[in-house]
N, C-alpha and C positions, 0 to 999 in steps of 0.2 A: 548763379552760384555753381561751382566744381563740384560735380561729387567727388569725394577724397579715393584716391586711388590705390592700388597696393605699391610699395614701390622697392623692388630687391635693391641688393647692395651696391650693385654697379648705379643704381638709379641714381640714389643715397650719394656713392662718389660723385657722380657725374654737376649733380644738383648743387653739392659743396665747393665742385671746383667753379663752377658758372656762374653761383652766387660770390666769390671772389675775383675775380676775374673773366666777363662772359666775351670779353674782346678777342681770347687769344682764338689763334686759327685752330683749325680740326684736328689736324694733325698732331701740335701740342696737344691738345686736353687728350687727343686719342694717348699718346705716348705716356701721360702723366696717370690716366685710369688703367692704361694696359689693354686696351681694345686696339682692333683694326681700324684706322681713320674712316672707314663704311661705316662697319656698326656702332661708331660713335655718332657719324651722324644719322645715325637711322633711329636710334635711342634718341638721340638730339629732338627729332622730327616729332616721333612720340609723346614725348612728352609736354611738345608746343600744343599738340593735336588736341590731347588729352586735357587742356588745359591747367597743368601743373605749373608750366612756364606759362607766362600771360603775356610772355613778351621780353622783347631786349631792349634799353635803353640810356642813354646818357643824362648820366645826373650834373646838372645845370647848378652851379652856386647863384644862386637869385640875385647876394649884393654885387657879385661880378658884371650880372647881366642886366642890373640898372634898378633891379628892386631891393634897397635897403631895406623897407620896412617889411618886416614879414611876421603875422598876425595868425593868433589862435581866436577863432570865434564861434562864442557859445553861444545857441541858439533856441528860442524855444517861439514857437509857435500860437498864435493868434486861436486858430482854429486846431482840431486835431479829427477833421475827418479823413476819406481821403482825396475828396480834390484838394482840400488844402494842402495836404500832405502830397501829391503830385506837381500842384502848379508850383509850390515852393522847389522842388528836385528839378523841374523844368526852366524855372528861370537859374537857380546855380549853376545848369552844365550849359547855361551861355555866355557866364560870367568866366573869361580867360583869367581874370585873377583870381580866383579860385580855384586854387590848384591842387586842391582835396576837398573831399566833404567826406563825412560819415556821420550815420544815424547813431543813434545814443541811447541807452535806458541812464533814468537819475533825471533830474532835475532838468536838463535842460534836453533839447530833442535833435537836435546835431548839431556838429562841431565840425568847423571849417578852416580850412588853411587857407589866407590869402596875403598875397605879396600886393605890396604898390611901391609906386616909385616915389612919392611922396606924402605928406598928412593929407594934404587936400583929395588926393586921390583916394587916400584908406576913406576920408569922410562920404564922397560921392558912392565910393561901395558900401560903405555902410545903410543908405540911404537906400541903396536898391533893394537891400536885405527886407529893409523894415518892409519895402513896396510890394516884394512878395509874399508877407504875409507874415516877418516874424514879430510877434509881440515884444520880447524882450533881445536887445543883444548886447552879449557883453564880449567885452576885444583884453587880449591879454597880448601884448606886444613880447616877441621872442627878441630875449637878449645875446643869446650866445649856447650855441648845441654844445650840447652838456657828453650827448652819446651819439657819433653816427648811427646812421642808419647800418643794421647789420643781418647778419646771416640768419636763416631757419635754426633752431637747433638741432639738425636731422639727427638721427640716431642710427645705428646700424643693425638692429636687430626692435 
């Protein structure tokens, strides 16, 4: 985990414009914040460093790329020590279709995002689930994104 950083105004712009666009060149974002295309990317650098940014990425449409089915699954565990609670997080970050996980408080103990390409394939992932240790699991099949993914709400002061 990041410790939370301070982060002045130019941060704040820079952060905003990156989170909408992190494609365009230096230059641009330089022009569009009002810095020299240096200290925009020296700012830039800082804040990968820092772990504020985690990273740049392309966002993938799943049914494009051959995973129509894509699945919320809630999870709760057999055991609740922490090897169970380990070999279960060690077999998920080997499962490629599983393309999220996170821990939970409530009812169930995490919750996972996973794509397949078809039913037989969501059932054989399901199956590994149970194999790592989870007692219960329940699949909510996503029909249609309601809200992209979208920005921090940065603030400027």
């Amino acid at each position: 985990m990041v410790a939370e950083q301070s982060l002045d105004l130019v941060d704040v712009a820079l952060l905003r414009e990156l989170q909408t666009d992190a494609d365009r060149p230096n230059v641009e974002l330089a022009r569009t914040i009002g810095l020299s295309p240096a200290a925009t990317l020296h700012r830039v650098r800082r804040l990968k460093e820092s772990g504020v940014i985690d990273g740049v990425r392309a966002r993938v449409d799943p049914t494009a790329a051959g995973f129509p089915l894509q699945v919320y699954v809630s999870i709760s565990l057999a055991q609740h020590d922490e090897r169970s609670h380990n070999r279960f997080q060690d077999a998920m970050r080997r499962i490629p279709n599983v393309i999220g996980a996170d821990w939970v408080s409530g009812a169930d103990d995490a919750v996972l995002q996973v794509v397949a390409r078809d039913v037989n394939e969501l059932q054989r992932l399901l199956m590994l689930f149970s194999r790592a240790g989870a007692q219960r699991v329940l699949t909510s099949l996503r029909l249609e994104q309601m809200k992209p993914p979208s920005p921090l709400p940065l603030s400027d002061g």
